[in-house]
N, CA and C of each residue as an Amber inpcrd file, in Angstrom:
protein
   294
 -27.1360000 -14.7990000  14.3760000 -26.7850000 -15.6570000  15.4830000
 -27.1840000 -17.1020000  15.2010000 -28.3410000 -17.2470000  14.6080000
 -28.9710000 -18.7160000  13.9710000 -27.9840000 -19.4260000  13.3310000
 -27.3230000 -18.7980000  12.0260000 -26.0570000 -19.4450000  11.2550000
 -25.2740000 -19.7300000  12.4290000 -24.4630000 -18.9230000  12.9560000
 -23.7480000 -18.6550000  14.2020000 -23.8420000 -20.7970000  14.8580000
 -24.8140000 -20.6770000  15.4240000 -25.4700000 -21.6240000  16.4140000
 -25.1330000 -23.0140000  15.4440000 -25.7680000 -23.0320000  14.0110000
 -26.0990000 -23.7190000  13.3340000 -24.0910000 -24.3660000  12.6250000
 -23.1890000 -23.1720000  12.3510000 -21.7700000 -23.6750000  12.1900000
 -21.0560000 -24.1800000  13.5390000 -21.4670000 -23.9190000  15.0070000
 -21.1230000 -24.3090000  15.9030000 -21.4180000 -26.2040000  15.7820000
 -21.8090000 -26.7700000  14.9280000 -21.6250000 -28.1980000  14.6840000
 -21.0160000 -28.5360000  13.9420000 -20.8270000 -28.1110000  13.3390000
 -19.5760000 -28.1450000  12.3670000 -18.5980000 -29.2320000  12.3340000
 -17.5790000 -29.8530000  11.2110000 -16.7800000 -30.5470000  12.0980000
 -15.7010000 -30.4890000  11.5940000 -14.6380000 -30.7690000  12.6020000
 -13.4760000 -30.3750000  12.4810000 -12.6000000 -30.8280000  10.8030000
 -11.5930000 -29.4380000  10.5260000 -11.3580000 -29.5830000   8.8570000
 -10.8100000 -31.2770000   8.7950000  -9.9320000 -31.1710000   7.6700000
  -9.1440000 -32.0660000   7.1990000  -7.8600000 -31.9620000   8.1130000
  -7.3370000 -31.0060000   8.2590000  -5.9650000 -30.5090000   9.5730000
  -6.7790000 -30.7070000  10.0430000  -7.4900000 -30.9670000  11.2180000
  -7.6390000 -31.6060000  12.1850000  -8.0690000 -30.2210000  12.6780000
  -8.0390000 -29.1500000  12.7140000  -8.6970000 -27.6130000  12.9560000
 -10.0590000 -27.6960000  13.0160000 -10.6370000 -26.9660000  14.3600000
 -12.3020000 -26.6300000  14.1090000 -12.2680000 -25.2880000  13.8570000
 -12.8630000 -24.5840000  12.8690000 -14.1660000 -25.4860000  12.3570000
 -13.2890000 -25.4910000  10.9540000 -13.9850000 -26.8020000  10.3750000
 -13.9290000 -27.0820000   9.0520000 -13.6690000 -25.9910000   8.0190000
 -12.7800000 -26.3160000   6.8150000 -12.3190000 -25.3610000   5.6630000
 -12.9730000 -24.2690000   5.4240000 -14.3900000 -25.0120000   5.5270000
 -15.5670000 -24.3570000   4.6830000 -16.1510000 -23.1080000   5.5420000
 -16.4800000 -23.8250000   6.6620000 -16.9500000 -22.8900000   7.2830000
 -15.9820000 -21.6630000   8.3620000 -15.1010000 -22.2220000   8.4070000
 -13.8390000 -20.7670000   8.7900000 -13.5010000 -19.8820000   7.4770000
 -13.7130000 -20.4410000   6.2470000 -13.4210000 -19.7080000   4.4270000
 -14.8450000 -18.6720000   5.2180000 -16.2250000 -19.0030000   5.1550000
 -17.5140000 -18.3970000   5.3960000 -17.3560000 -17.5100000   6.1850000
 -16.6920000 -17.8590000   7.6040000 -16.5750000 -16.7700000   9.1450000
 -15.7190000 -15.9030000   8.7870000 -14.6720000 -16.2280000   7.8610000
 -13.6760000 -14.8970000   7.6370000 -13.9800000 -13.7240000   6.7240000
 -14.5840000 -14.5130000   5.8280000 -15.2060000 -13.5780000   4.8140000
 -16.7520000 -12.9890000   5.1990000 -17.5360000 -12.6740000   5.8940000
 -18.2390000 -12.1650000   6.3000000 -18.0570000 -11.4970000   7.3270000
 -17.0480000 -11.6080000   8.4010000 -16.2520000 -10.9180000   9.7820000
 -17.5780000 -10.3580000  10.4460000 -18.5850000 -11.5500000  11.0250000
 -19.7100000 -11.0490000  11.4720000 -19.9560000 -11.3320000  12.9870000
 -20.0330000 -10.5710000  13.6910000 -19.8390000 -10.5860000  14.8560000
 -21.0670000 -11.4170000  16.0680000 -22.1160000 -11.2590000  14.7880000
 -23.5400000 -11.5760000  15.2100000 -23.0150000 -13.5110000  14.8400000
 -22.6110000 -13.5950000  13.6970000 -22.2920000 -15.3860000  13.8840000
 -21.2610000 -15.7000000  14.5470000 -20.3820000 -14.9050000  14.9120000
 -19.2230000 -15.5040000  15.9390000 -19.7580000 -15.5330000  17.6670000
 -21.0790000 -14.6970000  17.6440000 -21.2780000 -14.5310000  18.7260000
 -22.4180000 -16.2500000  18.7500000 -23.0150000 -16.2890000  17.7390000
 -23.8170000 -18.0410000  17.8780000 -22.7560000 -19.1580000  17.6950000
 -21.8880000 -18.8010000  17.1070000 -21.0130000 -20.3130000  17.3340000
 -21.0740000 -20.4180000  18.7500000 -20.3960000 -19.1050000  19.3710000
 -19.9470000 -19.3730000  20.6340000 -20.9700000 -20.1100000  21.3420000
 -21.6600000 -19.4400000  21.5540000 -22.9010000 -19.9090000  22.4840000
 -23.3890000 -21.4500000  21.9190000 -23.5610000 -21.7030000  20.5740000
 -23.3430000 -23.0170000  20.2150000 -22.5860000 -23.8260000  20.7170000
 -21.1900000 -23.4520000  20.9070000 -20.4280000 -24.3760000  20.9440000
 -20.3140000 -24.4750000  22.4180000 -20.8100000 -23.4560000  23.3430000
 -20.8560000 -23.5180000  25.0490000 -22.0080000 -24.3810000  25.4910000
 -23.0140000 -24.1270000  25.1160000 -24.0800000 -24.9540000  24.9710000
 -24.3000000 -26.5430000  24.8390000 -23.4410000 -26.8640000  23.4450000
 -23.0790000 -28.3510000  23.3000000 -22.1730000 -29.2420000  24.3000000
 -21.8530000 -28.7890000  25.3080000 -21.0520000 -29.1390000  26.2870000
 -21.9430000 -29.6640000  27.4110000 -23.0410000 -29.1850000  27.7160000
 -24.5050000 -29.9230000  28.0550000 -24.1030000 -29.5920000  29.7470000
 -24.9330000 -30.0230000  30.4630000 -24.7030000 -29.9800000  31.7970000
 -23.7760000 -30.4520000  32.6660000 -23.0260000 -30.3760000  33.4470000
 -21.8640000 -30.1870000  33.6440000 -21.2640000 -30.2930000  34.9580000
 -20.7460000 -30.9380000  35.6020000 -19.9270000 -30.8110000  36.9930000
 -18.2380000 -30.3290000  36.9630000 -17.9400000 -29.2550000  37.5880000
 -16.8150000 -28.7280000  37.5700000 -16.2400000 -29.3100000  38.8250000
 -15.1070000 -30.0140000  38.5040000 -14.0710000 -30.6380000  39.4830000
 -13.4080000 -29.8120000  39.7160000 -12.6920000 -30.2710000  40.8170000
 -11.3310000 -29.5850000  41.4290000 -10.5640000 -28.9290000  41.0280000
 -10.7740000 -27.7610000  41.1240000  -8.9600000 -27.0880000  40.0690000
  -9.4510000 -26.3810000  39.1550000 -10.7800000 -26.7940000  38.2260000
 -10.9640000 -26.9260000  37.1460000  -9.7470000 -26.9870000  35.4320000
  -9.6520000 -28.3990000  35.6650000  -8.7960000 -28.9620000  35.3810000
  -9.6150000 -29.2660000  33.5790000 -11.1430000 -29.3290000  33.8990000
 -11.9330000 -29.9510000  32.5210000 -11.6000000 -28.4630000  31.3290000
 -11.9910000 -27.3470000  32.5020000 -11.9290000 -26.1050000  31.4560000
 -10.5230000 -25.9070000  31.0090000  -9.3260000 -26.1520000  31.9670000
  -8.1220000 -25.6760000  31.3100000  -8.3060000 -26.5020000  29.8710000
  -8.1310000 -27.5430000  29.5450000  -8.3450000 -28.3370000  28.7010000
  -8.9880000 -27.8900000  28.0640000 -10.4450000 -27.6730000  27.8170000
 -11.2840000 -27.3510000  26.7210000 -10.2630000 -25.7980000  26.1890000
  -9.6390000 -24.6600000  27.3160000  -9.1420000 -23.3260000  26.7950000
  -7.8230000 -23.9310000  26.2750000  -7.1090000 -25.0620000  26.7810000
  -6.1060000 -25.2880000  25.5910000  -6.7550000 -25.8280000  24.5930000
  -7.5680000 -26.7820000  24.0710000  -7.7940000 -26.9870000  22.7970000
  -8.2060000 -25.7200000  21.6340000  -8.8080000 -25.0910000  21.9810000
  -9.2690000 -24.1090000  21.5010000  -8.2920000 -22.9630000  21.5250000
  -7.0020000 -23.0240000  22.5330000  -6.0090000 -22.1010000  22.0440000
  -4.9850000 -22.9750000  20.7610000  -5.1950000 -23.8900000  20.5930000
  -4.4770000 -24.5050000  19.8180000  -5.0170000 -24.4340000  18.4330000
  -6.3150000 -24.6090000  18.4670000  -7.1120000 -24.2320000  17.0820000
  -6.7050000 -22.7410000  16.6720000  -6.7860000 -21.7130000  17.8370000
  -6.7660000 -20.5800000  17.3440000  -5.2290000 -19.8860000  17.2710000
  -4.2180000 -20.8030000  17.6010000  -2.9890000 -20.6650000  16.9190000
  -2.8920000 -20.8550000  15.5520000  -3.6460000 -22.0950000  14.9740000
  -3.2270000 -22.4720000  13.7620000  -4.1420000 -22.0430000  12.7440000
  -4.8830000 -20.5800000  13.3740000  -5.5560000 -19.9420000  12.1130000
  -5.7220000 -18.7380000  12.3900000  -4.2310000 -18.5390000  13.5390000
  -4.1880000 -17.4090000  13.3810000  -3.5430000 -16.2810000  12.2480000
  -2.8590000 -16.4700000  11.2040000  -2.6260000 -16.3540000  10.1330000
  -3.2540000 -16.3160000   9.3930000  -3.8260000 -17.3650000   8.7950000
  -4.6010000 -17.8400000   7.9500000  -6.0790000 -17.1900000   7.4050000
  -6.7020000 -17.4790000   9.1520000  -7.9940000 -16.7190000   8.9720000
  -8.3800000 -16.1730000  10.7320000  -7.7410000 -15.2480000  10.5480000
  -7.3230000 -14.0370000  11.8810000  -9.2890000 -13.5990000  12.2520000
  -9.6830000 -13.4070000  11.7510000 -11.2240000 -13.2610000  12.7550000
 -11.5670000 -14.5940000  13.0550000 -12.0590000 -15.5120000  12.6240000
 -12.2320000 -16.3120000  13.4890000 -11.0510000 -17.0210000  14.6980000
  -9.8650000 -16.8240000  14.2610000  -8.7540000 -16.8010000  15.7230000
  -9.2580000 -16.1220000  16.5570000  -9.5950000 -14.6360000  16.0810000
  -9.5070000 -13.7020000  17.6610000 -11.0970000 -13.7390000  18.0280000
 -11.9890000 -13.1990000  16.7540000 -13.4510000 -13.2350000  17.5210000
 -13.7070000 -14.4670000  18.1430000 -13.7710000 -15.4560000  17.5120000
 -14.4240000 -17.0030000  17.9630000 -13.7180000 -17.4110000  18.8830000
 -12.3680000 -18.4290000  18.4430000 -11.7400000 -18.9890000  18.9930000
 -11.4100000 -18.2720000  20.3470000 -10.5460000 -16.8320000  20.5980000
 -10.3470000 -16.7510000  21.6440000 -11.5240000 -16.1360000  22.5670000
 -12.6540000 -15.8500000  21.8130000 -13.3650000 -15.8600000  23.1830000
 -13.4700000 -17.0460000  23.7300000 -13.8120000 -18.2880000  23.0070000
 -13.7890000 -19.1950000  23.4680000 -12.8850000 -19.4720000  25.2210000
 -11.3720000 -19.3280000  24.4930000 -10.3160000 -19.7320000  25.4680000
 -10.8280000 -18.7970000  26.8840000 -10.7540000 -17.4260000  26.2700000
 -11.6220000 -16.4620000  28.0380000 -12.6950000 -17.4130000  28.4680000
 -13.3940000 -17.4830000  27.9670000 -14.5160000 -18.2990000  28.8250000
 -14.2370000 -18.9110000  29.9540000 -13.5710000 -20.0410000  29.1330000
 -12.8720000 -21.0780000  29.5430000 -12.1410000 -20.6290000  30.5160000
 -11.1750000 -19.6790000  30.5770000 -10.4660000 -19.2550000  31.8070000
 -10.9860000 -18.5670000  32.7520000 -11.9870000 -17.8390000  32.5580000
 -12.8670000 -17.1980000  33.7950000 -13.6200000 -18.2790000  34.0610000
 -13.6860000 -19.3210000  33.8790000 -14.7480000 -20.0450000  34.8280000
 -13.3410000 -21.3120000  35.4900000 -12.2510000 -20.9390000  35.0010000
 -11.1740000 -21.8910000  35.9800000 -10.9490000 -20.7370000  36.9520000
 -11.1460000 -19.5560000  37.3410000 -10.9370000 -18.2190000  37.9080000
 -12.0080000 -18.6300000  39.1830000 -13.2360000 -18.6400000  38.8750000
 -14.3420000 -18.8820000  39.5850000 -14.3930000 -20.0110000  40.5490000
């Protein structure tokens, strides 16, 4: 979960994709559930304290960016699409639910 936490800073590749070459090459080839589970929380975390507006209009946004990342690796490098990325996007949509 430490690695996990620690690639959740990561920064976005050369395509313009998070996370970087290197470290989505690392998340795919290890398919570890224990570091997809610290990005996440990394990367929920880095979002810091927080006021949810109206609608929640901030989260749709953050679950489209992150469905957009995890379109364009979904091919490519398919565990981090589905473990990482789309938990990500759920998150994101159960708390526009809430």
């Amino acid at each position: 979960m430490c690695i996990g936490k620690l690639f959740s800073n990561a920064p976005a590749g050369e395509d313009g994709v998070w996370p970087n070459e290197a470290v989505r090459d690392v998340m795919e080839n290890l398919r570890s559930e224990d570091i997809s589970s610290g990005a996440h929380t990394g990367l929920y975390n880095a979002r810091g304290a927080h006021w949810r507006g109206e609608g929640g209009g901030q989260e749709r946004g953050l679950a489209d960016k992150y469905r957009a990342w995890a379109e364009a690796l979904q091919f490519t490098h398919p565990f981090v699409s589905s473990s990482l990325l789309m938990s990500m996007i759920n998150t994101y949509e159960r708390e526009v639910e809430e």
